[in-house]
N, C-alpha and C positions, 0 to 999 in steps of 0.2 A: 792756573787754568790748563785743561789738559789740550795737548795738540797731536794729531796723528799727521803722520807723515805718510807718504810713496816715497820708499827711499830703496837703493840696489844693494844687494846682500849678494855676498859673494858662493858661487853653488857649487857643489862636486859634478865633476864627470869625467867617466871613466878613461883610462889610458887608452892613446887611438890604438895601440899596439896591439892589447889584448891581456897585457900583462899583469900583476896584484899592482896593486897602487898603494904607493908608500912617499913618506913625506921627512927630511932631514933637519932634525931639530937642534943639528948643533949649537951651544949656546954664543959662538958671536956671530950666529948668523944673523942679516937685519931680518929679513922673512923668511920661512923654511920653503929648501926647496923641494919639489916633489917633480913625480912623473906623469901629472897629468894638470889638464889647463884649466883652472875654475870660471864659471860664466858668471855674467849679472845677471839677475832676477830681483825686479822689481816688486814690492810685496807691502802692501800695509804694514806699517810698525805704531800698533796703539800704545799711546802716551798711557803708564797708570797714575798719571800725578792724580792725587785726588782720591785718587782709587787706588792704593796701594794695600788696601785689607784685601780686595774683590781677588785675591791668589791664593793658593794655598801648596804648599810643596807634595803633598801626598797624593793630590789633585791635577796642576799642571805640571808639577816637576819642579816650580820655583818659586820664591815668594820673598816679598819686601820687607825686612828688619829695619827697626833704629841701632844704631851703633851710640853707645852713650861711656865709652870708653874714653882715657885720656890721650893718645896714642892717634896725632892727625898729621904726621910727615915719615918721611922716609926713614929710615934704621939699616945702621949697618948689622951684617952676618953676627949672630952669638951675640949680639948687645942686649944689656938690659932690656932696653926698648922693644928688639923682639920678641925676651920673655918674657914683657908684660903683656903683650898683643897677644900672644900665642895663648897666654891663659886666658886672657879676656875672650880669645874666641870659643875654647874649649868651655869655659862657665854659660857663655850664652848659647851654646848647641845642646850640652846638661840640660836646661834650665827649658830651653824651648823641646826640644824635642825628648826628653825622660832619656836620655840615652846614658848609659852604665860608666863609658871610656872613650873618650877621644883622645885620639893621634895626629896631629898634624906631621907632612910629611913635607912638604914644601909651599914658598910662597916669590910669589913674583911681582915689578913690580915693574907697567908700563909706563909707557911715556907717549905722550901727545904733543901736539905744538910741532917745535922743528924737531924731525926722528929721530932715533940713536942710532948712529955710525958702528961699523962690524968694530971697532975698536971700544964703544962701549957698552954693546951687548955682552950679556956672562947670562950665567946659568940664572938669577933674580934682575936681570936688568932688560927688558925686551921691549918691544916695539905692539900694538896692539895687534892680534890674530885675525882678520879679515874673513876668511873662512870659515862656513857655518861647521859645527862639528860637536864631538860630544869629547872629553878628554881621555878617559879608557874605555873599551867597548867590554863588554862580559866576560869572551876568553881572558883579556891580560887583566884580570879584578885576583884572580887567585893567587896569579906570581905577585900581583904587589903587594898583598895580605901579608905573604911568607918571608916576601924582601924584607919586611919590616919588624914583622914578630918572628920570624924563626917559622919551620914546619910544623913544628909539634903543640906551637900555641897559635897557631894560622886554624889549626885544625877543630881547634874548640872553637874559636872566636866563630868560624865558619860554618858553625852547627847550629848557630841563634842568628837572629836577625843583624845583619851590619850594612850600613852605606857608604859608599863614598860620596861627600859632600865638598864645595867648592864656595867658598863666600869672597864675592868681588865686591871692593865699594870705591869710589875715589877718596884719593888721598893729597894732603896739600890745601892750601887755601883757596883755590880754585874750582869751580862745578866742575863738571866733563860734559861739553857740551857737542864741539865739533867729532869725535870718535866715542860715540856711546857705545854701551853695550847692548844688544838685542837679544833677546830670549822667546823661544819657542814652545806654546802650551802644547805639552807629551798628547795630549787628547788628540790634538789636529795634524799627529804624525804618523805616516804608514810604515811602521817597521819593518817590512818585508822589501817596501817600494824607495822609501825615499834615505835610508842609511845605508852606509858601506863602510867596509870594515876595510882600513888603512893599516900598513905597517909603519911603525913609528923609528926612526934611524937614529942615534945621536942624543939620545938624552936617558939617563938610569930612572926615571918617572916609570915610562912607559912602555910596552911591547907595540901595543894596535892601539884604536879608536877610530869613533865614528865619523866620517866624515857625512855631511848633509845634501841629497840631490833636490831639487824645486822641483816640489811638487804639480803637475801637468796643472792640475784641478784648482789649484791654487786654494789649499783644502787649509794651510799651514798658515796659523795664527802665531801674530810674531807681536812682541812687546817690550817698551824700553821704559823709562822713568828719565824726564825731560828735567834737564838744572839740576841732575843727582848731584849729593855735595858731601862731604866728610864722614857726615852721621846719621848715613842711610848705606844701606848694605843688600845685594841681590844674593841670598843663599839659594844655590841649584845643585842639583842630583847629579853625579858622573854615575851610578849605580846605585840599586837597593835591591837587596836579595827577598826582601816581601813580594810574592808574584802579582798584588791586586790591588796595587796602588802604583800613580807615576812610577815611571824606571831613570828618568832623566830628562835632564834641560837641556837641549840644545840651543845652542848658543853660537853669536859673531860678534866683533864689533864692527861697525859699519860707519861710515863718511857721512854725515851729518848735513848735505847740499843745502840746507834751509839757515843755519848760520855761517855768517863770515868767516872765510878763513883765518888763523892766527895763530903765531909764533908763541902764543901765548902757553906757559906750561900747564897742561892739565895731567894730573897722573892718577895711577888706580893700582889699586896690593889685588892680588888674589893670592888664596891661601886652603890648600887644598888640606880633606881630614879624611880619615876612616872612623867611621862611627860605629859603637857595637852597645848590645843592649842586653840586658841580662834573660830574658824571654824573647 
């Protein structure tokens, strides 16, 4: 049964100072720090249980897969285990979206319940991102093309259509229930009004990205997927260089006030690609 909530999503706004706003993503930080104070904003977040076909990526920016993989607990660095994920995800982005080549470039893996201490955050071990935001904004899409392939095969790939794609799902035997993730339909967002372009400090991912302002109007349709569990996946946009379809999901994970709280572990992979297409 699907359930909507009024729950607070955490919102940008600007440094009192005047100055760029930028956010420090060292990896044992527990949360990254920045130079400006994010607000709450309350905001409908519709449940798609049920309704999980009613999205579509090209449309809102994000949409609900099954994950029918073998692959449902944590993996260390370079282990089998992650090259069997890593293909599984690449097979199912082929398969769904016709795409020619995917690259996965990194994957991270949080934690819910009681939170991980600066001792054991690293570069795949974090804590859930609270602030709405988008992972790279358009300027830093090029340097990480090049980071990855070189200049001179950045340049071709960069001549046909490519995305960067981001697939979250929980992992573990556990739903994710108390810090879900929330996701924003591209439609109900003002590009000019409500993102901001952040510099990113501390981490080789990324240069910039968007942070998220709440919108005045309260124009901004936001949506989770309630008792997500192992073998369901939210695949969402950080970019697509096609101008006429969704650009990206913007996305929080948010505190969950309608369930009890609990030490209980709940965790979630994200695992970010670049996707390219041969047209």
């Amino acid at each position: 049964m699907a359930v909507d909530i009024i729950q607070e999503i955490s919102f940008f706004t600007p440094p009192q100072d005047g100055s760029a706003a930028w956010m420090d993503f060292t990896p044992t930080l527990v949360t990254g720090k920045k130079n400006f104070v994010p607000i709450s904003g309350q905001v409908t977040i519709h449940d798609l249980r049920n309704k999980e076909s009613s999205i579509d990526l090209d449309t809102h920016g994000f949409e609900v897969l099954k994950y029918d993989g073998d692959i449902h607990n944590e993996f260390d660095n370079d282990s089998e285990m992650q090259r069997s994920y890593y293909e599984d995800i690449v097979a199912l982005l082929k398969k769904r979206l016709g795409a020619s080549s995917v690259v996965i470039f990194n994957h991270i893996f949080r934690f819910r319940g009681s939170p991980l201490t600066p001792y054991q955050c690293d570069s795949t071990h974090k804590n859930p991102g609270l602030d709405a935001h988008v992972d790279i904004d358009p300027s830093g899409v090029p340097w990480k093309v090049e980071q990855l392939l070189g200049e001179e095969e950045a340049k071709k790939a960069m001549h046909r259509r490519f995305q960067m794609i981001n697939i979250w799902r929980p992992i573990g035997p556990n739903p994710v229930m108390n810090i879900p993730l929330a996701l924003c339909d591209y439609r109900s967002v003002d590009v000019d009004k409500d993102m901001h372009v952040v510099q990113h400090r501390g981490t080789p991912n990324s240069l910039s990205g968007y942070a998220v302002s709440h919108n005045a109007q309260g124009a901004q349709k936001w949506y989770y997927l309630s008792q997500m569990r192992s073998d369901e996946m939210f695949v969402f946009k950080i970019f697509d260089s096609k101008p006429d379809v969704a650009q990206f999901g913007a996305h929080a994970a948010f505190i969950n006030k309608h369930v009890p709280p609990t030490n209980v572990e709940q965790k979630s992979i994200e695992v970010r690609c670049l996707v390219f297409y041969d047209q």
